[in-house]
C-alpha positions in Angstrom: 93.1 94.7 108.1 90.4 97.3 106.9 88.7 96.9 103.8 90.2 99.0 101.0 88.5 101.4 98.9 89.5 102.6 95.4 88.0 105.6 93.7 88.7 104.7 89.9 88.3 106.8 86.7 85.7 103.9 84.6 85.7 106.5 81.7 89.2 105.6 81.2 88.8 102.3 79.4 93.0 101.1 80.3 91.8 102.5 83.9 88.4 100.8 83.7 90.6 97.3 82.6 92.6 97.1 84.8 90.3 97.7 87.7 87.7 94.7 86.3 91.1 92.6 86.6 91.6 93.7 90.1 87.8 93.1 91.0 88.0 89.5 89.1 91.1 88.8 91.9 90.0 90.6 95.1 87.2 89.0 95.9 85.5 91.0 98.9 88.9 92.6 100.3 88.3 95.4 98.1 85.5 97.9 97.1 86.1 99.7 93.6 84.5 102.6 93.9 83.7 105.0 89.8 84.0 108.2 90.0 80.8 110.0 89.7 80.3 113.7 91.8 79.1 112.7 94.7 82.0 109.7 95.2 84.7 112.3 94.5 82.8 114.7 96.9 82.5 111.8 99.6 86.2 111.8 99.4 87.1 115.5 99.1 88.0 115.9 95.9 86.3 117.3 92.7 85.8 114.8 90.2 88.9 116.5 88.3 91.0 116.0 91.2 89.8 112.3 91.3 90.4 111.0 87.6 94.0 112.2 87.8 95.1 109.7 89.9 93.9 106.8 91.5 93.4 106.7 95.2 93.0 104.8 97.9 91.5 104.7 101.7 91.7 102.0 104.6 90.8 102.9 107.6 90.6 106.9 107.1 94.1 106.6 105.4 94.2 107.8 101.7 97.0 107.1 99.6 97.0 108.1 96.1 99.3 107.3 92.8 101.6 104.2 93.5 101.1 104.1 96.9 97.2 103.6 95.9 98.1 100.6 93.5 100.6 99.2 96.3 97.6 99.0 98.4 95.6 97.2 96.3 98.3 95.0 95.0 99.0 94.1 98.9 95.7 92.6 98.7 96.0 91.0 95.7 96.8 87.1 95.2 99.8 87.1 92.5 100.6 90.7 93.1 102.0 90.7 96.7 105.6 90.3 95.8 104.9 93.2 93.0 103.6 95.0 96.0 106.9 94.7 97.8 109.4 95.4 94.9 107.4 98.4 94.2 107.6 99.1 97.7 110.7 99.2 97.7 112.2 103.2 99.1 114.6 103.2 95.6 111.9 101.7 93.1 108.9 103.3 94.8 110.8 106.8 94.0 111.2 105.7 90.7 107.8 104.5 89.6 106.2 107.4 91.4 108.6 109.9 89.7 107.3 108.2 86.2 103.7 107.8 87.3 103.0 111.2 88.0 105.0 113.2 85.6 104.1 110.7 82.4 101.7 108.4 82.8 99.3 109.6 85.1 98.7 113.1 82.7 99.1 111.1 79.7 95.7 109.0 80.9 94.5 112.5 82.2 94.7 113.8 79.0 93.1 111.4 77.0 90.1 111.6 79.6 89.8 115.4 78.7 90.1 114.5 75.4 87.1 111.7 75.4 85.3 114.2 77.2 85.7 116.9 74.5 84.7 114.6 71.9 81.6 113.2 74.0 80.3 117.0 74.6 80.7 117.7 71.0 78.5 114.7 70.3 75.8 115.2 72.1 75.4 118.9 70.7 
């Protein structure tokens, strides 16, 4: 199996989290890669594009939103079987449907709005 890589938004402290669990489990299976300029441009996206979902590549195969954290959980000790419910045709619908109409620009929106705040900081 290739190696994974995950482009991750590490402003986003749930996003950021999460991702240090994922590290902590994955040993050397999986490369988290933070979303700077150049990361999102190595992967063809702006760093907008990047930070509003996560995504994922194996082998020159990107998946993004749940199909991103399905590849990663596939890799995962303890999240395999969450891996294969979520999987799952009927639940992946589901959970994708909810990912990327709620939570996904709920995140998204509270990076904007740390960014906001930051900028006005530093004036």
């Amino acid at each position: 199996m290739a190696k994974l890589e995950v482009l991750y938004n590490d402003d986003c402290p749930i996003c950021r989290r999460e991702i240090n669990h994922y590290a902590g489990l994955s040993g050397d299976d999986v490369t988290f890669v933070k979303i700077t300029e150049q990361s999102a441009a190595d992967w063809g996206l702006t760093e907008e594009q990047a930070a509003k979902q996560i995504h994922a590549r194996s082998g020159g195969n990107v998946t993004v939103g749940v199909d991103a954290f399905v590849s990663v959980w596939q890799r995962l000790p303890y999240y395999r079987s969450l891996s294969l419910f979520v999987g799952w045709r009927p639940i992946r619908y589901i959970t994708d449907i909810v990912y990327r109409n709620v939570l996904a620009p709920f995140l998204f929106a509270m990076h904007k709005r740390r960014q906001r705040r930051q900028a006005g900081l530093t004036r």
